[in-house]
N, C-alpha and C positions, 0 to 999 in steps of 0.2 A: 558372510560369504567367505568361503574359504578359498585361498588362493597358493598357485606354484608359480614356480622361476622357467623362465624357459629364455633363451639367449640366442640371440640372430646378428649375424653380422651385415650390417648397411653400408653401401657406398658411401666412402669421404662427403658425396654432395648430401646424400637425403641424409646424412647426421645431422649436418649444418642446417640442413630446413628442420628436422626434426626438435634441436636446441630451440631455433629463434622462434617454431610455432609454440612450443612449451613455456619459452619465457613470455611472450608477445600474448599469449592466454593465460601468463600467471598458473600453470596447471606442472603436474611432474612430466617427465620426456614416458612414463609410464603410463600413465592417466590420458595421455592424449594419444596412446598407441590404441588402450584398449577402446578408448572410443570409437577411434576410427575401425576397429577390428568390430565391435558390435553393431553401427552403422552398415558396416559390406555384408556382415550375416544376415542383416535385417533384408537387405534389399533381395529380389531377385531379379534373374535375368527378363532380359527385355521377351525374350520368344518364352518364358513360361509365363509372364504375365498375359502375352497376347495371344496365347497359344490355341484358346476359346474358337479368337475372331478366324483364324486361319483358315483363308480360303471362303468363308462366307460376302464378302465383295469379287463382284464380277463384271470386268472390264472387257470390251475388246478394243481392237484397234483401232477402227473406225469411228468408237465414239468418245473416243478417250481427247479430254481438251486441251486446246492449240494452245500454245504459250500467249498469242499477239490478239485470242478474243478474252482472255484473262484481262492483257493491257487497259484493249478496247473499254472491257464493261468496268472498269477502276475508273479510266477517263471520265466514260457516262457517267458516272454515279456520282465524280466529287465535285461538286456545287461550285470550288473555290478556279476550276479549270473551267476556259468559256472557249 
């Protein structure tokens, strides 16, 4: 693999986190840049993962549930509450 330089300047703090995660991983302050940089490529966002489901649930307001029969049926259910 062939590799370039490329140079960014980081705040005084995330230097200091940057050092003590590279020593603290035993890894270069390079090595632990690029991972984290191919980790965040890897991911995507949340709305194009779910971007499928949108809108295929249909609520309204009327039947949409109470906070305190949530409580209620947690009560009923655990054995350990009399």
């Amino acid at each position: 693999m062939s590799t370039s330089s490329i140079t960014i300047r980081l705040p005084e703090e995330q230097r200091a986190t940057l050092k003590a995660t590279a020593k603290r991983l035993k890894k270069s302050e390079s090595d632990v840049i690029r991972e984290l940089l191919a980790r965040e490529f890897e991911q995507t966002a949340f709305g194009e993962r779910a971007g499928d489901f949108f809108g295929c649930v249909k609520s309204t307001p009327d039947k949409a549930v109470k906070p305190d029969s949530f409580r209620t049926a947690i009560k009923r259910n655990n054995r350990r509450v009399k």
